[in-house]
ChimeraX commands (.cxc) that place a marker at each C-alpha (Angstrom):
marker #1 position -8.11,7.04,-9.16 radius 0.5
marker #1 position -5.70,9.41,-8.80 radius 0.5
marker #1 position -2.25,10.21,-10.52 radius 0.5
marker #1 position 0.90,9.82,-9.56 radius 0.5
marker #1 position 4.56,10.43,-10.69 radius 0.5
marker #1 position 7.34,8.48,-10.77 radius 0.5
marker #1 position 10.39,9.15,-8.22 radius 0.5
marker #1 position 12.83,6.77,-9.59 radius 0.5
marker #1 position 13.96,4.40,-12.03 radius 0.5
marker #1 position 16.14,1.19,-11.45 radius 0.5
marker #1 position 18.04,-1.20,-13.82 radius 0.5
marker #1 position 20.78,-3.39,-13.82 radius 0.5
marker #1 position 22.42,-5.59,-16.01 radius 0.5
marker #1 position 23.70,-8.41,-13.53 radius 0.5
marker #1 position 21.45,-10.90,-11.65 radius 0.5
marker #1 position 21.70,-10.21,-7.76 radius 0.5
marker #1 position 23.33,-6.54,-8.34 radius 0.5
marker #1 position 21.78,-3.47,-6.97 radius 0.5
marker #1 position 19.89,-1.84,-9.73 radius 0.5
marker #1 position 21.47,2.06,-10.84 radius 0.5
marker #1 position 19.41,4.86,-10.70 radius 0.5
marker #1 position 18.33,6.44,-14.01 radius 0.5
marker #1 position 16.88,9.64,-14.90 radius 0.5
marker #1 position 15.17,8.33,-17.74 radius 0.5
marker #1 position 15.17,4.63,-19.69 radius 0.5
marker #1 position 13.64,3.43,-22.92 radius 0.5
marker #1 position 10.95,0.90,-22.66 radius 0.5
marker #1 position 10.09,-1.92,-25.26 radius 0.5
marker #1 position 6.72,-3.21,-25.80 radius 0.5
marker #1 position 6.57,-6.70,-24.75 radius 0.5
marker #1 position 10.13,-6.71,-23.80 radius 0.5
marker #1 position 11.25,-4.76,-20.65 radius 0.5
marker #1 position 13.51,-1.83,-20.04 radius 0.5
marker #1 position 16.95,-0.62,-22.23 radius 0.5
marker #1 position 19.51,-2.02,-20.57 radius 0.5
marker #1 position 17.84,-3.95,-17.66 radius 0.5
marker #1 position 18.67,-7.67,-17.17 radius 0.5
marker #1 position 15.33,-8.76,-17.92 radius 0.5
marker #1 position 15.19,-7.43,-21.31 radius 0.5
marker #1 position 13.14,-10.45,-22.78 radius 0.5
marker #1 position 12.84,-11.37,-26.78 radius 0.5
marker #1 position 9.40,-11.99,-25.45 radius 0.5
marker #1 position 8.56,-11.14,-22.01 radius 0.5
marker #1 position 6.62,-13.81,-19.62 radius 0.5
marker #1 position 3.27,-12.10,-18.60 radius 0.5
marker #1 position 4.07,-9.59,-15.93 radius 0.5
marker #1 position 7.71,-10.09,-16.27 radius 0.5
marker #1 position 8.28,-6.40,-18.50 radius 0.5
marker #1 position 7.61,-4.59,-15.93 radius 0.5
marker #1 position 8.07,-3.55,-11.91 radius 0.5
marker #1 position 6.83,-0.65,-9.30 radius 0.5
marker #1 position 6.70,-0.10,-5.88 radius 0.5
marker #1 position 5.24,2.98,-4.00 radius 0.5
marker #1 position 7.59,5.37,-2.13 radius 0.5
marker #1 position 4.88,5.02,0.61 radius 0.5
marker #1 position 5.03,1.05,0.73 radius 0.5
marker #1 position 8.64,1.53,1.66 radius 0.5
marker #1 position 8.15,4.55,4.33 radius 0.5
marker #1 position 5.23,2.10,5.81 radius 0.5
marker #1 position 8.09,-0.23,6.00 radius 0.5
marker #1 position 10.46,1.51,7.51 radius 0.5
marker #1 position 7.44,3.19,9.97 radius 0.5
marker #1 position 6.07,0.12,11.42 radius 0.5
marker #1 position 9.07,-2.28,10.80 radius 0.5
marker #1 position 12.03,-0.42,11.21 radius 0.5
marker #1 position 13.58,-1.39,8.23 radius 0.5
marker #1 position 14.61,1.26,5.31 radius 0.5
marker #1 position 14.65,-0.40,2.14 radius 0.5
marker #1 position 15.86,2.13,-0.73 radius 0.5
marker #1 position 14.25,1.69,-4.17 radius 0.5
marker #1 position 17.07,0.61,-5.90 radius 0.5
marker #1 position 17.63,-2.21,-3.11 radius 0.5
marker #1 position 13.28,-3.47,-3.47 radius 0.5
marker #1 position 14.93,-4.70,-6.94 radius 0.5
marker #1 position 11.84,-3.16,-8.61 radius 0.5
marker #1 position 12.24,-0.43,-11.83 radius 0.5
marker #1 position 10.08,2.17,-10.60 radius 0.5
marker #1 position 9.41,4.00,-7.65 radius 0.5
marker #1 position 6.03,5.34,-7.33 radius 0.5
marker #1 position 4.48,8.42,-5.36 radius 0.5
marker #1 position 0.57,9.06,-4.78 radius 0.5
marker #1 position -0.49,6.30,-6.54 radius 0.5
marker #1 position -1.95,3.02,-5.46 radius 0.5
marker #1 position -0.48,0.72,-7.44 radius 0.5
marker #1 position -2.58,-2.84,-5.85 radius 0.5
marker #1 position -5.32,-0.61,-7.34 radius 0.5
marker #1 position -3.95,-1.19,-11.13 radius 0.5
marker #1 position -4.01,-5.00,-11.11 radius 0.5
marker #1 position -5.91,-6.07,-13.80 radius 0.5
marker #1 position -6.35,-2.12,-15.35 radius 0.5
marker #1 position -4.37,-0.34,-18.32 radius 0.5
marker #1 position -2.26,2.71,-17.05 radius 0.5
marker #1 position 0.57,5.49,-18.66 radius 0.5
marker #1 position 3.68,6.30,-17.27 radius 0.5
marker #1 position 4.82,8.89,-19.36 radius 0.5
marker #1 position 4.82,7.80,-23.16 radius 0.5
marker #1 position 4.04,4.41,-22.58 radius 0.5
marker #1 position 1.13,2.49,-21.51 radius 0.5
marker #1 position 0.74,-0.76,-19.56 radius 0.5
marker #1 position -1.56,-2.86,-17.95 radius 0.5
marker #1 position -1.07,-4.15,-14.33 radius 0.5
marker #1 position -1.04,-7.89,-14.39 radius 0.5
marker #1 position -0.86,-9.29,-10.64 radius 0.5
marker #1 position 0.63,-7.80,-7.29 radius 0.5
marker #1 position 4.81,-8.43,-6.98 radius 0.5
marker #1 position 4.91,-9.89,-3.61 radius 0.5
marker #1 position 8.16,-10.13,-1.85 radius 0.5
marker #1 position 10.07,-13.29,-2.12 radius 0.5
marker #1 position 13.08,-14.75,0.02 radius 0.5
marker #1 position 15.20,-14.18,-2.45 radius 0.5
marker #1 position 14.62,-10.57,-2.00 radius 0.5
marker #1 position 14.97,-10.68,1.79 radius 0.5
marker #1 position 18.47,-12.43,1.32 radius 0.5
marker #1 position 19.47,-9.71,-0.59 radius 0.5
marker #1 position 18.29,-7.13,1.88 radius 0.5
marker #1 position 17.24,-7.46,5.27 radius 0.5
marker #1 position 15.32,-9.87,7.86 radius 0.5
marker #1 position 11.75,-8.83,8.18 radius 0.5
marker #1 position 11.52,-7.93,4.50 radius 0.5
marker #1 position 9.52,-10.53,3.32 radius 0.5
marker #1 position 6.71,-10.44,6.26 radius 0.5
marker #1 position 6.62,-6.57,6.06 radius 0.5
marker #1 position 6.25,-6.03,2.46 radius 0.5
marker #1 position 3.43,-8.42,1.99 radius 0.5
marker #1 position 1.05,-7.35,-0.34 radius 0.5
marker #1 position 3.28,-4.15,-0.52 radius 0.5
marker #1 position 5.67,-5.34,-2.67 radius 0.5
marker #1 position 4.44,-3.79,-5.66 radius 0.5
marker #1 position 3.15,-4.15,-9.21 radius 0.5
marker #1 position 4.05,-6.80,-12.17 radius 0.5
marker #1 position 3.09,-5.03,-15.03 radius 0.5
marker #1 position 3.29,-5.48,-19.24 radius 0.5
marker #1 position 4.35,-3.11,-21.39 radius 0.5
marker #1 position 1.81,-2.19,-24.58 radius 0.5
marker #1 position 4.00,0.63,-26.43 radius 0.5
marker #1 position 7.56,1.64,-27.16 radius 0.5
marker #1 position 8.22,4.78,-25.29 radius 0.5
marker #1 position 10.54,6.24,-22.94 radius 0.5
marker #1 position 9.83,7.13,-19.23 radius 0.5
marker #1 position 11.74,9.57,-17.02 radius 0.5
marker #1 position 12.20,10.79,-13.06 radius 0.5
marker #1 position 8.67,12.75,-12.68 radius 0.5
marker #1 position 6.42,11.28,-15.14 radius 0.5
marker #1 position 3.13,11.29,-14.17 radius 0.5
marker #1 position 1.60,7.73,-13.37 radius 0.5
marker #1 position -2.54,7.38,-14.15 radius 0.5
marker #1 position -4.68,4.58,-14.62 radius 0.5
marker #1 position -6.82,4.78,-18.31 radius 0.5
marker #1 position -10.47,4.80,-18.01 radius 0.5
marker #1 position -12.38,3.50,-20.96 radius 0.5
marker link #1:1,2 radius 0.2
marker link #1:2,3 radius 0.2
marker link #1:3,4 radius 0.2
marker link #1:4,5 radius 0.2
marker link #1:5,6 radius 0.2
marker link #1:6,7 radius 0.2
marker link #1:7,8 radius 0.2
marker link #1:8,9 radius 0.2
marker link #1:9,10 radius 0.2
marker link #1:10,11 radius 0.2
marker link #1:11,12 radius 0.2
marker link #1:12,13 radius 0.2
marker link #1:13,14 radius 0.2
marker link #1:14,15 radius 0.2
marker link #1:15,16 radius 0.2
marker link #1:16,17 radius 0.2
marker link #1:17,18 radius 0.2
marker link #1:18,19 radius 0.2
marker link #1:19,20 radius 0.2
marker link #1:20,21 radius 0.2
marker link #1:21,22 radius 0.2
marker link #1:22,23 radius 0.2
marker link #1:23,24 radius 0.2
marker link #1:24,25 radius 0.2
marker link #1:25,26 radius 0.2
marker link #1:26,27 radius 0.2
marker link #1:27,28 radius 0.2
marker link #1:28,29 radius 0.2
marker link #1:29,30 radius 0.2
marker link #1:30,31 radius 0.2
marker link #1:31,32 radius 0.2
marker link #1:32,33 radius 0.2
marker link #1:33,34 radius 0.2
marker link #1:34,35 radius 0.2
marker link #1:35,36 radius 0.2
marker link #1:36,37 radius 0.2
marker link #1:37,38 radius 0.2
marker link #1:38,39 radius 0.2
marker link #1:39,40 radius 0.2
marker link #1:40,41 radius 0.2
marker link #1:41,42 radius 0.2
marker link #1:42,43 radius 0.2
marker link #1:43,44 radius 0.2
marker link #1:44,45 radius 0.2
marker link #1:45,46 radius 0.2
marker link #1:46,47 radius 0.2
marker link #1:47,48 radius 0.2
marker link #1:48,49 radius 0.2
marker link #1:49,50 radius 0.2
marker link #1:50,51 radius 0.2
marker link #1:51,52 radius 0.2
marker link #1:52,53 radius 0.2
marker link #1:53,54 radius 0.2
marker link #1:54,55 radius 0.2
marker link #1:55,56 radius 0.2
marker link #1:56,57 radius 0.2
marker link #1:57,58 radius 0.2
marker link #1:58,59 radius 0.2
marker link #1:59,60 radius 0.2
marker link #1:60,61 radius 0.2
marker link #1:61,62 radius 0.2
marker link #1:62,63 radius 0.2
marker link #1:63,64 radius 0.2
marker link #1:64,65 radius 0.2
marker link #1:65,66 radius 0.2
marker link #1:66,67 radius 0.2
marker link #1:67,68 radius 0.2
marker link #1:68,69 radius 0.2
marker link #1:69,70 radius 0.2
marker link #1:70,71 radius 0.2
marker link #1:71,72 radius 0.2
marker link #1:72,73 radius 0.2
marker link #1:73,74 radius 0.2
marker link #1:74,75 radius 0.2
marker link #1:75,76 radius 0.2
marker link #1:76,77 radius 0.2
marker link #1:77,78 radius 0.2
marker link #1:78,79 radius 0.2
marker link #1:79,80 radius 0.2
marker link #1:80,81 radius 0.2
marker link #1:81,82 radius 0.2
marker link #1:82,83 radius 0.2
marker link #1:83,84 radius 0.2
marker link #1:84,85 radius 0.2
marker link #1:85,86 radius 0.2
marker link #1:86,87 radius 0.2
marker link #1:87,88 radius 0.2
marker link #1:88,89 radius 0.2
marker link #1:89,90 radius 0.2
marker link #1:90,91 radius 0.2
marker link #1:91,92 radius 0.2
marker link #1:92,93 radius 0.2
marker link #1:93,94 radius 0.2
marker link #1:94,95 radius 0.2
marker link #1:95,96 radius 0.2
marker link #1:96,97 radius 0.2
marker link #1:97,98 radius 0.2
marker link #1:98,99 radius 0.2
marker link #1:99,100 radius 0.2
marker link #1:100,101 radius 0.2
marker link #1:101,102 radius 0.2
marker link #1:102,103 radius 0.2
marker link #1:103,104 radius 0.2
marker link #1:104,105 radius 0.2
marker link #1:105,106 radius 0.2
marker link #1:106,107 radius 0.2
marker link #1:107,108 radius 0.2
marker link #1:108,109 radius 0.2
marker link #1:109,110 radius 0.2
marker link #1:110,111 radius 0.2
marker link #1:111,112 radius 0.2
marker link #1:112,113 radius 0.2
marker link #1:113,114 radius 0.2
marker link #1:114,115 radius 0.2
marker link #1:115,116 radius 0.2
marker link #1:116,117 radius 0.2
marker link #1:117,118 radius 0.2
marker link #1:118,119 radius 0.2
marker link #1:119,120 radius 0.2
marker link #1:120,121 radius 0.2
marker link #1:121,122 radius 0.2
marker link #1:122,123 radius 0.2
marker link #1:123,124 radius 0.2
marker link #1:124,125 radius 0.2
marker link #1:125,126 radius 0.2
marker link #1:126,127 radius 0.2
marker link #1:127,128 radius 0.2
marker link #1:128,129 radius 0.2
marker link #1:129,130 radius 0.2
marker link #1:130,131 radius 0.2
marker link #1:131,132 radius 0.2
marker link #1:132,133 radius 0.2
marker link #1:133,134 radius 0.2
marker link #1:134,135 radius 0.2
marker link #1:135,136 radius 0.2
marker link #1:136,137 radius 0.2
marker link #1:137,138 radius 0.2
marker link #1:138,139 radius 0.2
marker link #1:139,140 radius 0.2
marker link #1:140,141 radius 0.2
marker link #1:141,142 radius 0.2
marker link #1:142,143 radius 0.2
marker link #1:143,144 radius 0.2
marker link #1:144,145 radius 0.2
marker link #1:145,146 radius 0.2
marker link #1:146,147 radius 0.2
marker link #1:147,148 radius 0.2
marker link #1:148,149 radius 0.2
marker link #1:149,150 radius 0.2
view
């Protein structure tokens, strides 16, 4: 599998605001992201972590018409030239921490109400990656993004 790098970084604070970019964020093992709103005592499996690939939103935008930013697909990082389906299930870096992808982030209505008709249909199975966190570390704007092979 190939590398990747991430483009962007989201957070916010508030439930139903549009997530802030950030150049770079502290990540807690088991926990989530510094200063995101899901920043769990103890995080429900999957729930640490979110990504979405740049080209799952330019696919989106190509065949549906819709441009969704990465800050507005309400996941934390945005993802170029990797797959990220392909990390379900499979233990991957981003920068100094390491993860393991735990099931595909499909789109929900909830999203779509915050967005745009269409969402939900067009980002099916597109949606991105839940994902745990395994490590304290900090990831930033152009970390590379590679699955571990044991």
């Amino acid at each position: 599998m190939d590398a990747g790098r991430v483009e962007g970084i989201f957070v916010t604070a508030e439930h139903g605001a549009l997530p802030a970019p950030v150049e770079r964020v502290r990540a807690y093992a088991g926990r989530g992201l510094e200063g995101n709103r899901q920043l769990f005592d103890a995080a429900p499996p999957g729930q640490a972590l979110t990504l979405i690939a740049a080209e799952s939103l330019e696919r989106l935008e190509a065949e549906k018409g819709i441009s969704l930013s990465g800050a507005a697909s309400r996941r934390n990082v945005l993802t170029r030239g990797i797959d990220v389906n392909a990390l379900v299930g499979r233990r991957f870096r981003i920068g100094e921490i390491e993860c393991v992808g735990v099931e595909l982030c499909e789109p929900c209505a909830h999203l779509e109400s915050l967005t745009f008709p269409g969402v939900l249909a067009g980002l099916v199975h597109q949606a991105g990656l839940n994902a745990d966190i395994l490590n304290d570390g900090e990831i930033a704007v152009g970390d590379r993004i590679a699955a571990i092979d044991f």
